[in-house]
C-alpha positions in Angstrom: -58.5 23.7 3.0 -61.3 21.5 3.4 -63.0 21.5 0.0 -61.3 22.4 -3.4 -63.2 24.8 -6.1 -62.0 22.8 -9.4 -63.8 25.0 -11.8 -67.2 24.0 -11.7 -66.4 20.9 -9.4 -65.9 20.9 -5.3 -64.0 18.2 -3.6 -64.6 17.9 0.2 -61.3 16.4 1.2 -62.4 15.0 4.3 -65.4 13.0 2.8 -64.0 12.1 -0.6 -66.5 13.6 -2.2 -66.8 15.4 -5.1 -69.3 17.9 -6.3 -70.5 19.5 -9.7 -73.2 22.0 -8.7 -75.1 20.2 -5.9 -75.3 16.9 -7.6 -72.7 14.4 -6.6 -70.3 13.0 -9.0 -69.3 9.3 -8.4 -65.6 8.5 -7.9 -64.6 5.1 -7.5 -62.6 4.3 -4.0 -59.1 5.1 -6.0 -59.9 7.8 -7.5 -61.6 9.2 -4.5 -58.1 8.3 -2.8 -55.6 9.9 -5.3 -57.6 13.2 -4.9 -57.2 13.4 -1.5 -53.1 12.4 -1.8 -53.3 15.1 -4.3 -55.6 17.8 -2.7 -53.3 17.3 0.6 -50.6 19.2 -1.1 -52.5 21.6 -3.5 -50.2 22.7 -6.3 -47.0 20.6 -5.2 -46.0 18.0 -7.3 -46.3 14.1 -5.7 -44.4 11.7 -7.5 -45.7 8.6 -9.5 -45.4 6.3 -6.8 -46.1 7.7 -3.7 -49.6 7.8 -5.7 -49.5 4.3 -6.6 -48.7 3.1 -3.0 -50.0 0.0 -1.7 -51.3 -0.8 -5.4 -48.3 -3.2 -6.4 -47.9 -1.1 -9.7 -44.3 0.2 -9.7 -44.6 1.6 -13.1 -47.5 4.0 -12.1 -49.6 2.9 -15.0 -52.8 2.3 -12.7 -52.2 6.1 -11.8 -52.4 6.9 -15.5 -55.6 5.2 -16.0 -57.1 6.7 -12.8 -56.0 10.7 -13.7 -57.6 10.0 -17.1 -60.6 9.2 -15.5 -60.8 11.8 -13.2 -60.2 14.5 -15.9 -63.3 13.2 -17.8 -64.9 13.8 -14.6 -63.7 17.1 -13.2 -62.1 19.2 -16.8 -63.8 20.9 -18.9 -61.6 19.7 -21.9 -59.6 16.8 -20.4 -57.1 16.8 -23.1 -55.5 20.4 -22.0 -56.2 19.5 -18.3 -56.1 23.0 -15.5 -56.7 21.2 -12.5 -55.1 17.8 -12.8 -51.7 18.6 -14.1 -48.8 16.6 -15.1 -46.1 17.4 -14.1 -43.5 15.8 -16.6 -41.1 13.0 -14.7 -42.3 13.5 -11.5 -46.4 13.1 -11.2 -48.9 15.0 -11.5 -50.1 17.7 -9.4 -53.6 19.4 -8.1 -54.1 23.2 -9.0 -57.5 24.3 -7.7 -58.6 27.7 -8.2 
C-alpha cells in the first residue's frame, strides 16, 4: 500500500508524509524514516535495531524517544498506543487500519 489510514492520520509511504485530515503534520527526517521501515512491513514486527541502523545507538534508545514522539503525533491516547505497537523484546510494529 501506498498510504496508511492510522485512525485519523494518513501516511503516504512514498513521500514521508503524513496527514491528519488535509493539514500536514510535521515529522522530523527520523521519524519520517522509522515510519516508512515500519509501514514497509505493516503489522510484522522489526526489531530494535534494524530501526536504529546507521544511527550508532546499539541500545535502541534513540528509537524509544522517536516512537514516543510519533504517538503524540499519530494516537489518540499515546499511552495505550493502536497503531504504533510494541512489541515486547523484539520492536515495535505498525498496525494501520
Amino acid at each position: 500500500p501506498r498510504r496508511l489510514q492510522l485512525g485519523q492520520c494518513v501516511f503516504d509511504l512514498e513521500r514521508g508524509e503524513l496527514y491528519r485530515g488535509d493539514q500536514i503534520v510535521r515529522l522530523t527526517e527520523a521519524e519520517a524514516q522509522l515510519l516508512k521501515r515500519l509501514g514497509r512491513e505493516p503489522h510484522a514486527a522489526v526489531e530494535r535495531r534494524h530501526l536504529s541502523n546507521g544511527s550508532g545507538d546499539a541500545a535502541g534508545r534513540a528509537v524509544d524517544i522517536q516512537v514516543t514522539r510519533l504517538r503524540r503525533k499519530i494516537e489518540a491516547d499515546p499511552k495505550t498506543p493502536r497503531y504504533l505497537k510494541t512489541v515486547r523484546g523484539v520492536g515495535y510494529m505498525l498496525a494501520p487500519d
